[in-house]
C-alpha positions as MATLAB code, in Angstrom:
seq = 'XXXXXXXXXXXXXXXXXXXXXXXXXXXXXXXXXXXXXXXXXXXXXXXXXXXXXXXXXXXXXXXXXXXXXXXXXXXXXXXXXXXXXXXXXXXXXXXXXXXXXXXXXXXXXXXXXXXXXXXXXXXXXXXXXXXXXXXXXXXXXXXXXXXXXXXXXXXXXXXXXXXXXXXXXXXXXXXXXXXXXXXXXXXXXXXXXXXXXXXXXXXXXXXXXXXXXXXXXXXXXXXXXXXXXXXXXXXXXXXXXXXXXXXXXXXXXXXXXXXXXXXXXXXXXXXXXXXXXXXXXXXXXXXXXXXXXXXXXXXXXXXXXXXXXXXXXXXXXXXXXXXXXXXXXXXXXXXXXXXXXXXXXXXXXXXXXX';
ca = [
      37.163  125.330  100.634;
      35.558  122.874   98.495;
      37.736  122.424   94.332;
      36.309  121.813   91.137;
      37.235  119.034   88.511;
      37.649  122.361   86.155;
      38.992  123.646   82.444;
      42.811  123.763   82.169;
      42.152  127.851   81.869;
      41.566  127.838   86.125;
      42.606  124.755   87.520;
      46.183  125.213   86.436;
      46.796  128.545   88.166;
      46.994  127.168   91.401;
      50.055  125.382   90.228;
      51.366  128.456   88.780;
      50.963  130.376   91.703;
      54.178  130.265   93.454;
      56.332  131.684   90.968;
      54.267  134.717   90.621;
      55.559  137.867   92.248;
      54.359  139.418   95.411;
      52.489  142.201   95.295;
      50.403  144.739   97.120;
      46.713  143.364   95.459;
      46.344  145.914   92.630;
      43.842  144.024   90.192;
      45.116  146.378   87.491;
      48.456  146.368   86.674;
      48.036  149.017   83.415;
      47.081  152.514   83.348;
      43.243  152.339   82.706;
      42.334  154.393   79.333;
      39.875  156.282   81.370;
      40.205  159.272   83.929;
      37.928  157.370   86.247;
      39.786  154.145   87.035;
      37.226  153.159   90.322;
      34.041  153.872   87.901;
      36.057  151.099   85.360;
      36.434  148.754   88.157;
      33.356  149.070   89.756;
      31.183  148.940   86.091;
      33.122  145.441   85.281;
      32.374  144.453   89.011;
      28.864  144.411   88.531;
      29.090  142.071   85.635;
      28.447  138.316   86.312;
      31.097  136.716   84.338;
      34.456  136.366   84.993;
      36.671  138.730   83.008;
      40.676  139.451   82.799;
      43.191  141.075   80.777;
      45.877  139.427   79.221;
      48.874  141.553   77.338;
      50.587  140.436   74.212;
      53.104  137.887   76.323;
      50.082  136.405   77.476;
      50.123  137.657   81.016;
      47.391  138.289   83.132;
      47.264  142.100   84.280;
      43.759  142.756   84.717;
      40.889  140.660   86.592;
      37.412  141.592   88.375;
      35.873  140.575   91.248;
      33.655  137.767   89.263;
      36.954  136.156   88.602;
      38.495  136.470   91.886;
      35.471  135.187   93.768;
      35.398  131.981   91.385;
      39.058  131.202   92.138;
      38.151  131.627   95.659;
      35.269  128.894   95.506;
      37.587  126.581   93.512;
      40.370  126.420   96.062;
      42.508  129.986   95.522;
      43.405  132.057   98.715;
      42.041  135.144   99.615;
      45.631  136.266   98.820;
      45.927  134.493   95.563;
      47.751  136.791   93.470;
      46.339  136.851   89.824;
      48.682  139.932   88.079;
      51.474  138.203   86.170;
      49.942  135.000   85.973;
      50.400  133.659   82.377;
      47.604  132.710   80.727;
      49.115  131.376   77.895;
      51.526  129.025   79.723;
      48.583  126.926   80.971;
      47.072  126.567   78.198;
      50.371  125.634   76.151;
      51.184  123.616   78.677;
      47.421  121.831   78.645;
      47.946  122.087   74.700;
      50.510  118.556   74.627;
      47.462  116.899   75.981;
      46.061  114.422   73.716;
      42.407  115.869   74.020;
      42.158  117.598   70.602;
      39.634  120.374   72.154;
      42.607  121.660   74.592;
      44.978  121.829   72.058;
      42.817  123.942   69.372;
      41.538  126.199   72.387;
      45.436  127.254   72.963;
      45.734  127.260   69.296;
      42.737  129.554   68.962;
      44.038  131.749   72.136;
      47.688  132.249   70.937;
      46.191  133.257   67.197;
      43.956  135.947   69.112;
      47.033  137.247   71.107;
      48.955  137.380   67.902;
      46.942  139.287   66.182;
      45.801  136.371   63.399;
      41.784  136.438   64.504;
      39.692  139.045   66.197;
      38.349  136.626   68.440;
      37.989  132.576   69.884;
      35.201  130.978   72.121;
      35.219  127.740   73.570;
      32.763  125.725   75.755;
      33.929  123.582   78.696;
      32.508  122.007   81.717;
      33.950  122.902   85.236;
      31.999  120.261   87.054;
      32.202  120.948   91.232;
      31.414  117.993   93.635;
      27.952  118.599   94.289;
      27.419  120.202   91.064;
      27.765  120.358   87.335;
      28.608  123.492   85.678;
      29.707  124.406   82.249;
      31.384  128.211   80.848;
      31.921  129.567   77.454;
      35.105  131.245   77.532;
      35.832  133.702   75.116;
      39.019  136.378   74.095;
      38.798  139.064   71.860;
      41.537  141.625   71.164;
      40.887  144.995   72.775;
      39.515  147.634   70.146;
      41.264  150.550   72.517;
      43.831  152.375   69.878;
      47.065  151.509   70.296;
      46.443  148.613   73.047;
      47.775  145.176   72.629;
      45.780  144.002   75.233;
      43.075  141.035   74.932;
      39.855  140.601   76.991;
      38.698  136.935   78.397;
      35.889  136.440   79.875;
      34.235  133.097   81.313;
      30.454  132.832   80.950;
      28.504  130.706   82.901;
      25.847  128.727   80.192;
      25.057  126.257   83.062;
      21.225  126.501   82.518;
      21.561  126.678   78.696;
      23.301  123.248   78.822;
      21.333  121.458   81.339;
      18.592  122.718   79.114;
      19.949  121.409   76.078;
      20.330  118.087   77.910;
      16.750  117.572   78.678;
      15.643  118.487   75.045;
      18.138  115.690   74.077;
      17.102  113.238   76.414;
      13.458  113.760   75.195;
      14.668  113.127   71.580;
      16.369  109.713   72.338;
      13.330  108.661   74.934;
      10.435  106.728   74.006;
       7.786  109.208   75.819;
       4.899  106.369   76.620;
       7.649  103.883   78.336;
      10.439  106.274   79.117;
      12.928  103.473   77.721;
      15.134  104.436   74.958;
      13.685  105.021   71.145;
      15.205  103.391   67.887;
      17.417  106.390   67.459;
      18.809  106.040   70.944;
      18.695  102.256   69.892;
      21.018  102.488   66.709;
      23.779  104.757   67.716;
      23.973  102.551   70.961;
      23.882   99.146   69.272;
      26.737  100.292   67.057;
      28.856  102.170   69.470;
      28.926   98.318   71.670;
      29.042   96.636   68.467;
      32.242   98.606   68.115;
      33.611   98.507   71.849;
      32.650   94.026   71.816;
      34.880   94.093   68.506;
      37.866   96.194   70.005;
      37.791   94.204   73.522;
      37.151   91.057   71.666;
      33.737   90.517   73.900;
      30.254   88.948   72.917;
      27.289   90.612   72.194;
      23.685   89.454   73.209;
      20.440   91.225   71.909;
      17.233   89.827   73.243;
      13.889   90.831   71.145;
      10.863   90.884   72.669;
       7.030   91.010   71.049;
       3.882   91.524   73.281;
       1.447   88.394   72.076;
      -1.963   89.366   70.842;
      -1.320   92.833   70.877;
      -3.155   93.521   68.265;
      -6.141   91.481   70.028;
      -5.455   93.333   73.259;
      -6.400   96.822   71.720;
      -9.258   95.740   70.238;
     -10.926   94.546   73.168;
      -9.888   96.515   75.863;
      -8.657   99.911   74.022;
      -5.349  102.045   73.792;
      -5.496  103.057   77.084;
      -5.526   99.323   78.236;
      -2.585   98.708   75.386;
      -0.673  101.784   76.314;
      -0.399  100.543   80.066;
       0.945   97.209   78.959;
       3.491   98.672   77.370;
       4.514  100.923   80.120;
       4.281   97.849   83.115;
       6.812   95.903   80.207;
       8.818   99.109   80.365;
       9.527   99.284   83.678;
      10.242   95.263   84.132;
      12.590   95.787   81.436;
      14.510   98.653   83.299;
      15.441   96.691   85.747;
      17.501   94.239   84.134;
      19.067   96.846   82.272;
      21.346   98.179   85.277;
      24.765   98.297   83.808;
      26.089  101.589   81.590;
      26.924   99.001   78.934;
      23.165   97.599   78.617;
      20.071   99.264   77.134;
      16.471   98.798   77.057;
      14.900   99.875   73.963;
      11.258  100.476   72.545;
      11.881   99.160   68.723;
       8.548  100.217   68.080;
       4.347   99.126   68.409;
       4.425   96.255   70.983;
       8.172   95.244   69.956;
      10.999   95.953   72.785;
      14.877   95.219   72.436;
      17.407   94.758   75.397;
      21.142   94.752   74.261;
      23.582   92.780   76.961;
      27.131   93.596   76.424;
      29.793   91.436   76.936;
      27.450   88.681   78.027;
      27.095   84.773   76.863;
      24.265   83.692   75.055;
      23.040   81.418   77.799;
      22.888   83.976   80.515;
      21.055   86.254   77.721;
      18.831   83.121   77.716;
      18.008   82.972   81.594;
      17.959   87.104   81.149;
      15.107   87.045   78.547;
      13.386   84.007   80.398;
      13.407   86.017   83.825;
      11.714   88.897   82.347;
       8.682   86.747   80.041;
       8.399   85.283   83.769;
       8.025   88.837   85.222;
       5.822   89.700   82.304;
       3.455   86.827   83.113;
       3.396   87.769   86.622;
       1.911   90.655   86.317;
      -1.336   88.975   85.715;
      -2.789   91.834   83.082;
      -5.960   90.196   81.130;
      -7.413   91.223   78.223;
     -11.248   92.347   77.881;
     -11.665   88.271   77.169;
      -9.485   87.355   80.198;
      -6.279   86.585   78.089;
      -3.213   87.063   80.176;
      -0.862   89.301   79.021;
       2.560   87.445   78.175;
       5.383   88.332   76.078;
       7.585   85.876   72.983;
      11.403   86.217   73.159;
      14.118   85.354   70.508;
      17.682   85.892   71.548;
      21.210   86.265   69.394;
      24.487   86.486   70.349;
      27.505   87.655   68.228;
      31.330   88.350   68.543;
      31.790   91.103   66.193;
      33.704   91.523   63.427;
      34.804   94.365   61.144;
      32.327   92.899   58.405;
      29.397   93.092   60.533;
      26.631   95.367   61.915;
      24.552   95.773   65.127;
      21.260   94.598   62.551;
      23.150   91.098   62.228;
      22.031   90.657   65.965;
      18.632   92.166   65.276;
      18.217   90.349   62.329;
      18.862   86.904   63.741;
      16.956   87.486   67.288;
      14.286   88.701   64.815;
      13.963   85.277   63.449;
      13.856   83.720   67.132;
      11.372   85.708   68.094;
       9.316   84.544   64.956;
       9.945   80.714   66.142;
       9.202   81.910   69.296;
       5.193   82.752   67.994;
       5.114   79.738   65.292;
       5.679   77.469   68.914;
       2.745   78.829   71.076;
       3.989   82.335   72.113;
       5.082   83.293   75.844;
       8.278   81.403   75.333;
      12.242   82.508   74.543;
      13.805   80.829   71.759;
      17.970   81.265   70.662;
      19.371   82.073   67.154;
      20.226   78.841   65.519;
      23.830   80.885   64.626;
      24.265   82.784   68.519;
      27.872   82.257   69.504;
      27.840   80.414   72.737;
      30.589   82.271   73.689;
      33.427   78.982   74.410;
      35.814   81.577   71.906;
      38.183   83.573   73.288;
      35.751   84.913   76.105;
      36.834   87.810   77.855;
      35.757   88.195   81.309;
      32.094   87.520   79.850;
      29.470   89.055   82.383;
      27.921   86.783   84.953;
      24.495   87.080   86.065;
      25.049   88.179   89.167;
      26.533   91.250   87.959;
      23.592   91.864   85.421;
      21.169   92.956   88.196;
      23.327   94.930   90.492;
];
């Protein structure tokens, strides 16, 4: 029976199992405030979501078969006893975690159970092995007069978050190249900027500039342009293969590729690999110009005074010498750190294309 890397809520019952009292599989250990307790069982039943009772202590003396059949497919026995399982124990215990959402879901469960708010809900993901699945899991107190009972329940909002996903991977995508946009761009530029200045690493940005764009368009057309720009795209993916990388559409013909932890002469033999690629390609323009591709290239070990624009701004002034020199050629920043400082474990190139 396969388990799930899940929420403290389930994953910690299993461990909580063996001090809970044998019983003889009642799923109900109240009396139900209705003469038809099988009608009450059998209407929750049919519900998707996973729902329990919980009394004031925090025990568990209600679940339905939603929430049985999930701890079955997440590594619970058939004869997993649920009744006196305390609910609030895992999550107090979860609660000294140092993750600051476990420890204000217990605080927003124990304020339900005593009686301080009507109701909490929390997201979480509950990610299987071949799958990844998210909940919403939610307590209220029950409105039944004179009960000190509370109801959780455990919603699966799988599709709602995958779809969530996809709307916010189309708002940090570049949609003609697929490569990331400037906004992807800026939060990722600062959050290595940030990482390089903690680890004490370098930080290599590598512009690049299509040459004679401008010219391209106006004798061949958009279309002709607009499939440039994607064949630069996809050379630029794949020297990008590393989580700590990114390739970037800074916008019109311009393109950015940010090398983390990475000296400024590999960034160098980087940015010269893919103008070479570039070239290769052998797109001409409606005059038979090839299409090539200027460089400039900074490097930076960053410090609390600086910004991610530093790097832009210097590889932005490369990448001008880079055209004033005859185009389809890489030039460095005159202030790139070359990276002889305090390097640690600076990335070889090897490693940059696996």
């Amino acid at each position: 029976m396969s388990r799930s890397v899940c929420a403290p809520e389930i994953t910690a019952f299993a461990g909580l199992a063996a001090s809970v009292p044998a019983r003889v599989s009642p799923r109900v250990a109240f009396e139900t405030p209705t003469s038809k307790p099988l009608f009450f069982d059998s209407m929750l039943d049919s519900l998707p979501h996973q729902i329990a009772a919980i009394d004031h202590a925090g025990t568990i003396v209600y679940v339905n078969a939603a929430w049985i059949a999930f701890g079955r497919v997440n590594g619970m026995g058939d004869d997993f006893e649920w009744l006196g399982v305390s609910y609030v124990n895992v999550c107090a215990i979860h609660g000294e975690s140092a993750d600051f959402q476990i420890r204000a879901t217990g605080e927003g469960i124990r304020r339900v159970i005593a009686g301080e708010s009507d109701a909490f809900e929390a997201e979480y993901p509950c990610h299987g092995p071949t799958e990844r699945r998210w909940f919403m899991m939610r307590i209220a107190r029950l409105t039944y007069p004179g009960s000190r009972l509370c109801v959780v329940s455990h919603i699966n909002i799988t599709a709602r978050k995958i779809a969530e996903e996809a709307m916010e991977a189309l708002s940090v995508t570049d949609s003609l190249t697929g490569l990331a946009n400037r906004r992807r761009l800026d939060v990722f530029l600062a959050d290595e900027w940030r990482r390089a200045l903690r680890q004490r690493t370098l930080l290599s940005l590598i512009v690049f500039d299509a040459d004679n764009f401008k010219l391209l368009n106006d004798t061949a057309g958009h279309a002709a342009g607009d499939t440039c720009l994607q064949a630069i795209g996809k050379i630029l993916i794949q020297f990008t293969k590393r989580p700590t990388d990114l390739a970037a559409r800074f916008g019109g013909e311009e393109f950015v590729v940010v090398l983390a932890d990475t000296k400024v002469d590999d960034a160098l033999v980087v940015a010269n690999l893919i103008r070479d690629a570039v070239y290769g390609l052998n797109l001409r323009f409606g005059d038979g110009r090839r299409l090539t591709v200027s460089a400039g290239v900074s490097c930076l070990r960053p410090d609390r005074d600086g910004t991610g624009a530093c790097l832009v701004e210097q590889a932005d002034q490369a990448l001008y010498r880079a055209k004033r020199n005859g185009r389809n050629r890489v030039e460095r920043s005159e202030d790139a750190d070359r990276g002889d400082r305090h390097a640690a474990n600076p990335r070889t190139l090897k490693e940059a294309f696996q």
